[in-house]
TORLO-764373 format. One record per atom (N, C-alpha, C, O): residue number from 0; x, y, z. Coordinates in steps of 0.001 Angstrom, whole numbers. Example, Ala and Ser with C-alpha at 12.3 -4.5 7.8 and 13.67 -1.06 7.14 Angstrom:
+-----+---------+---------+---------+
! num !      c1 !      c2 !      c3 !
+-----+---------+---------+---------+
!   0 !   13190 !   -5690 !    7800 !
!   0 !   12300 !   -4500 !    7800 !
!   0 !   13200 !   -3300 !    7800 !
!   0 !   14236 !   -3319 !    8465 !
!   1 !   12850 !   -2250 !    7080 !
!   1 !   13670 !   -1060 !    7140 !
!   1 !   12900 !      30 !    7870 !
!   1 !   13409 !    1138 !    8039 !
+-----+---------+---------+---------+
This chain:
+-----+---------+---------+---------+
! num !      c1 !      c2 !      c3 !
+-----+---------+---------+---------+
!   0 !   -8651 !   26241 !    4990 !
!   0 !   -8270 !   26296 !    3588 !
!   0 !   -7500 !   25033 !    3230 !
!   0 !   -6644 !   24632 !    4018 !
!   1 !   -7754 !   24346 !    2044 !
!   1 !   -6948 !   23059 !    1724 !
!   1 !   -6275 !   23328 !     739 !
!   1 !   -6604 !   24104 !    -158 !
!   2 !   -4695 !   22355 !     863 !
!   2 !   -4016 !   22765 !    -319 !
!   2 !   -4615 !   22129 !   -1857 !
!   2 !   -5470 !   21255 !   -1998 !
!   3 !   -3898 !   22844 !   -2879 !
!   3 !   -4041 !   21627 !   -3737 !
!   3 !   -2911 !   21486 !   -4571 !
!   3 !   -1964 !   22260 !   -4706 !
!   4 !   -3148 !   20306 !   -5159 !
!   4 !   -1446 !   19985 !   -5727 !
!   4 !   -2108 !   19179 !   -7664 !
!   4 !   -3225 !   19390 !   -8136 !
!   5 !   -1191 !   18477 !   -8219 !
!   5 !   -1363 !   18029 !   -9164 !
!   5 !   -1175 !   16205 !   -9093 !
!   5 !    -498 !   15546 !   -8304 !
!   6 !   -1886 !   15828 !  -10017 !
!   6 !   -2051 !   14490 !   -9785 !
!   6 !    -796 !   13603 !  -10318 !
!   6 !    -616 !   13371 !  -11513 !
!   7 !    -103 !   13222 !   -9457 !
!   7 !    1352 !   12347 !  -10045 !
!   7 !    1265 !   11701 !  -11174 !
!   7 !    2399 !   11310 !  -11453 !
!   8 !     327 !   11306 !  -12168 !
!   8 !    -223 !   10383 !  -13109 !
!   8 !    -604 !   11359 !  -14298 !
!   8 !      53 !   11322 !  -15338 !
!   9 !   -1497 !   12093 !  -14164 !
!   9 !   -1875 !   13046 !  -15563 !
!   9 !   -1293 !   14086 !  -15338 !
!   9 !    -689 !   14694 !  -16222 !
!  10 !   -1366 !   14475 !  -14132 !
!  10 !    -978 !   16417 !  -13651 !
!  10 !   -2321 !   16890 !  -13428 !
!  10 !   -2092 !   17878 !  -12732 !
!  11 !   -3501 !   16837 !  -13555 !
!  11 !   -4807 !   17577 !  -13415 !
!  11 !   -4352 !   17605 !  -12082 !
!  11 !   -3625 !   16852 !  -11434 !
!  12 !   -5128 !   18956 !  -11749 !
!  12 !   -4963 !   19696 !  -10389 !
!  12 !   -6200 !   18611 !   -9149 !
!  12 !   -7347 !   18163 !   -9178 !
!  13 !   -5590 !   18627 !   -8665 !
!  13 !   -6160 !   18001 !   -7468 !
!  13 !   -6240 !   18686 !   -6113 !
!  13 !   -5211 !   19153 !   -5625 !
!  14 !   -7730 !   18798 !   -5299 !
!  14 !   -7826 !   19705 !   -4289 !
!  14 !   -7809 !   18546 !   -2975 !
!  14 !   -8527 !   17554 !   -3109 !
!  15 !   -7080 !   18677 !   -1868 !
!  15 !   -6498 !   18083 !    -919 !
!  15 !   -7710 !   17766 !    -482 !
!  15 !   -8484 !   18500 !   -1096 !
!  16 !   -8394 !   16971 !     350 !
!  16 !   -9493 !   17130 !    1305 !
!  16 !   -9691 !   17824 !    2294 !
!  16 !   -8687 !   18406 !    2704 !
!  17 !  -10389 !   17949 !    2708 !
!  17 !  -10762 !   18368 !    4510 !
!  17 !  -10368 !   17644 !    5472 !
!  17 !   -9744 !   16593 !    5325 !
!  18 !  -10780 !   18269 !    6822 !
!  18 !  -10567 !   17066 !    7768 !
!  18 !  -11585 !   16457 !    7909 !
!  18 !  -11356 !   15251 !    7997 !
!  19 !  -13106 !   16827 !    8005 !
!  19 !  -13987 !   15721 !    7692 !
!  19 !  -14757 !   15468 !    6023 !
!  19 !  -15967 !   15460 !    5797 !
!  20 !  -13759 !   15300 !    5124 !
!  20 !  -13965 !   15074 !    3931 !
!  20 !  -13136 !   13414 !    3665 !
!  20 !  -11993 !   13332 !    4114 !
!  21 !  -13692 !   12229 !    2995 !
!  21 !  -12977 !   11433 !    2862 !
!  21 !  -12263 !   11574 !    2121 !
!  21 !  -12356 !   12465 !    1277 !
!  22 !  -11300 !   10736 !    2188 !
!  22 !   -9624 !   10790 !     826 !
!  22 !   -9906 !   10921 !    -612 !
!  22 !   -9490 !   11655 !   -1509 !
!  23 !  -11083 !    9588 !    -492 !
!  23 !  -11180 !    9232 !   -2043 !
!  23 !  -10324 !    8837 !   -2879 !
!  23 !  -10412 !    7615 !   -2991 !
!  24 !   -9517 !    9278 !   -3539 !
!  24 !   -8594 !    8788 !   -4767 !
!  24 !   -7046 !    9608 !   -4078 !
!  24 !   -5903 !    9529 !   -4529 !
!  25 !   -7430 !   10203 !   -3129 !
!  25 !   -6124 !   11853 !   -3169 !
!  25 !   -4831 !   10907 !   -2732 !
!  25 !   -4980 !   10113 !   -1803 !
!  26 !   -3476 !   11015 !   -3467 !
!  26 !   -3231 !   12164 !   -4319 !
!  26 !   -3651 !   12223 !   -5668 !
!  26 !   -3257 !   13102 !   -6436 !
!  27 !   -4643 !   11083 !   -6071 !
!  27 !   -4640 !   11106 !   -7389 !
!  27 !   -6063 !   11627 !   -7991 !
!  27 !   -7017 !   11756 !   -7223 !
!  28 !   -6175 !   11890 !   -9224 !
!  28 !   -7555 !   12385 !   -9132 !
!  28 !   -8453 !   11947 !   -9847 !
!  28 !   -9281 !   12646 !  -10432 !
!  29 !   -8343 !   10035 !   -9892 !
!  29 !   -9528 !    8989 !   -9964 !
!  29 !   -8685 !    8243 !  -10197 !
!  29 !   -7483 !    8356 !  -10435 !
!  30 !   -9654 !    7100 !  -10090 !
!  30 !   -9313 !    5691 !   -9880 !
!  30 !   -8484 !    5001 !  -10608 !
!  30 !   -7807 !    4040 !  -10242 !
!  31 !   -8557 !    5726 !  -12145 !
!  31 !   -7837 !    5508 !  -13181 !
!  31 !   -6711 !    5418 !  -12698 !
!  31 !   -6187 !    4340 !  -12415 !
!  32 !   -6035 !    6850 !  -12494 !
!  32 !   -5123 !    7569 !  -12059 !
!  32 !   -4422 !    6238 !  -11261 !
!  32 !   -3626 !    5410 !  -11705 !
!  33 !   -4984 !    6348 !  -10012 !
!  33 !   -4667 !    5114 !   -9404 !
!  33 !   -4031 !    3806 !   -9126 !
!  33 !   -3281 !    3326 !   -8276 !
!  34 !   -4769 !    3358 !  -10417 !
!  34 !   -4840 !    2294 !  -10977 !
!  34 !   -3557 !    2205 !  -11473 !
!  34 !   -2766 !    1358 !  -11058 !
!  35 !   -3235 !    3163 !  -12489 !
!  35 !   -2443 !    3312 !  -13317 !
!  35 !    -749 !    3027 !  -12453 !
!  35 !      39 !    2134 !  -12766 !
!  36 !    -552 !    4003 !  -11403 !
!  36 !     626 !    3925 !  -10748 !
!  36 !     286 !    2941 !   -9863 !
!  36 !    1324 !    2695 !   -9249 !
!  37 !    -670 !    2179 !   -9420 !
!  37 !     181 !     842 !   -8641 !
!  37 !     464 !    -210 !   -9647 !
!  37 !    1235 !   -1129 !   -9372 !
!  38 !    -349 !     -86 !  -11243 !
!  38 !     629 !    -912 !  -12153 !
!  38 !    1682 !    -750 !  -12398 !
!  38 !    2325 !   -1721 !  -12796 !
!  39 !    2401 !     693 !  -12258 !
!  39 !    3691 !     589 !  -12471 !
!  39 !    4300 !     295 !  -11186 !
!  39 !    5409 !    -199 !  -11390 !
!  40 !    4046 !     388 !   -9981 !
!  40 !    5156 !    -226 !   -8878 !
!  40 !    4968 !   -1590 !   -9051 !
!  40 !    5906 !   -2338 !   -8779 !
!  41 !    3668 !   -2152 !   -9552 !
!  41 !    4054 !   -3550 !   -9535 !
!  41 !    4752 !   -3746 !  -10437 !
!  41 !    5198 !   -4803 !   -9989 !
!  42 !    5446 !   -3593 !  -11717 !
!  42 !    6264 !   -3631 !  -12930 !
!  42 !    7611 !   -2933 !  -12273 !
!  42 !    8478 !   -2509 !  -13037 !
!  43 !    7727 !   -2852 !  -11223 !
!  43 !    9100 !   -2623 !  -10947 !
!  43 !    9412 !   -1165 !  -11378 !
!  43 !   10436 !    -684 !  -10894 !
!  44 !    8600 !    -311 !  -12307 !
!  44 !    9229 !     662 !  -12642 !
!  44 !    9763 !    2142 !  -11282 !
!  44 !   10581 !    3061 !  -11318 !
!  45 !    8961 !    1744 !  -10456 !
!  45 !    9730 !    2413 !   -9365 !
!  45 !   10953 !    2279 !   -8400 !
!  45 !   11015 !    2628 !   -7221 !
!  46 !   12049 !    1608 !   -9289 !
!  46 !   13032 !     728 !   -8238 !
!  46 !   14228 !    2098 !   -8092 !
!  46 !   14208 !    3088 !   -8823 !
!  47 !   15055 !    1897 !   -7168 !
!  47 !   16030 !    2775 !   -6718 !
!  47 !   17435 !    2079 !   -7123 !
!  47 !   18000 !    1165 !   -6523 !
!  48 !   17769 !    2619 !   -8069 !
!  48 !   18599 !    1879 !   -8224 !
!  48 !   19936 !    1503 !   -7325 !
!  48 !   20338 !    2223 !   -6411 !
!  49 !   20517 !     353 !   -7700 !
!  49 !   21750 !    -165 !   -6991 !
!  49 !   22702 !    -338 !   -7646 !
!  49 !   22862 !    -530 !   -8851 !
!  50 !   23436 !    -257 !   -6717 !
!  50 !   25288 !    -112 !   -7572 !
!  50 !   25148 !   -1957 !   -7152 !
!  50 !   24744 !   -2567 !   -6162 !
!  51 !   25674 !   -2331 !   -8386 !
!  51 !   26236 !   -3711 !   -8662 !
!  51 !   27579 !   -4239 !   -7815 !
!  51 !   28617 !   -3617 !   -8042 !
!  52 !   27645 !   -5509 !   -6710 !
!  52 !   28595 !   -5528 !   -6216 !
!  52 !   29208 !   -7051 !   -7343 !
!  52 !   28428 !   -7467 !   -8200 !
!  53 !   30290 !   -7564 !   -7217 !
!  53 !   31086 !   -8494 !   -7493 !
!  53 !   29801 !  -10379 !   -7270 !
!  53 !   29426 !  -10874 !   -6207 !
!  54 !   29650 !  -10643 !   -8022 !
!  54 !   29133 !  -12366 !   -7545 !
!  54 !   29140 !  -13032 !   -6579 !
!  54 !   28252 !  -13803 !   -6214 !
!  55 !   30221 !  -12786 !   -6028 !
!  55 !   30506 !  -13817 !   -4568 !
!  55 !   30408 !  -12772 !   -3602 !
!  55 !   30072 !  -13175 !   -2489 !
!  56 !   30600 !  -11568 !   -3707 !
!  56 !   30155 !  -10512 !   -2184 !
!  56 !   28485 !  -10806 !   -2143 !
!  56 !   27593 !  -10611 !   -2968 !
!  57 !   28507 !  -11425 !    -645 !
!  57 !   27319 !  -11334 !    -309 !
!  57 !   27187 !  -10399 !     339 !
!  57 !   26132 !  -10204 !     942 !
!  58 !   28169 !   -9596 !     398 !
!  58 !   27342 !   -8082 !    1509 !
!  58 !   27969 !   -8546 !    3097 !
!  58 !   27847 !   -7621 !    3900 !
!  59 !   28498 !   -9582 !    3577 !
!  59 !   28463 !   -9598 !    4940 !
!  59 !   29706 !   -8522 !    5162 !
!  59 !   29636 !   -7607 !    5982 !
!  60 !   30913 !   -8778 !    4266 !
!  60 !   32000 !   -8039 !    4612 !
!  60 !   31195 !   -6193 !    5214 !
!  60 !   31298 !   -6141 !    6440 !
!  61 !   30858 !   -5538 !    4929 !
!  61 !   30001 !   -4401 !    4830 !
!  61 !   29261 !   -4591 !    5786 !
!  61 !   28914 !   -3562 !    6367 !
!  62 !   28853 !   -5606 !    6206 !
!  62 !   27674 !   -5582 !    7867 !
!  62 !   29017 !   -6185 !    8980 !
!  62 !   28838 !   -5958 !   10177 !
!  63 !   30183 !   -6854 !    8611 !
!  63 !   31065 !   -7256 !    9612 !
!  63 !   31145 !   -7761 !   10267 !
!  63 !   31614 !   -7577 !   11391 !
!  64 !   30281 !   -9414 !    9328 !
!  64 !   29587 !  -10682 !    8977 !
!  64 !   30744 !  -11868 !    9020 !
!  64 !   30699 !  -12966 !    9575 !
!  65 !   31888 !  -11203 !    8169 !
!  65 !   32539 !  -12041 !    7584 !
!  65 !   33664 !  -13225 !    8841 !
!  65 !   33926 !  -12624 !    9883 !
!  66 !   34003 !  -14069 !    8803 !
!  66 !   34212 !  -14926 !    9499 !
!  66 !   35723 !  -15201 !    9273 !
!  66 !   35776 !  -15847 !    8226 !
!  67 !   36973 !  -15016 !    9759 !
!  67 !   38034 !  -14740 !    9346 !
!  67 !   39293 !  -16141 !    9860 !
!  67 !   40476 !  -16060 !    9531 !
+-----+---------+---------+---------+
């Protein structure tokens, strides 16, 4: 039995494959679909955001970098 889930992009239901069924598009459910969300990771819209440190912290103090 395969699961099925919804397509991250429209929501249309999408049925998982088999084990000898190819992927095809899954998780998405066409090319469109697809298409669509690796334009947005390339546009950055998938970023995680970060807490803003000060200009001159380069971060070493925090790895224990810094040279005293």
């Amino acid at each position: 039995m395969t699961a099925s889930l919804n397509c991250p992009t429209c929501g249309k239901p999408v049925r998982e494959p088999g084990p000898n069924e190819p992927m095809g598009h899954f998780p998405f459910c066409c090319e469109r679909c697809q298409l669509i969300d690796l334009g947005r990771w390339l546009d950055g819209k998938y970023q995680i955001p970060v807490e803003e440190t000060d200009a001159g912290d380069t971060g070493e103090d925090a790895l224990g970098l810094s040279q005293a």
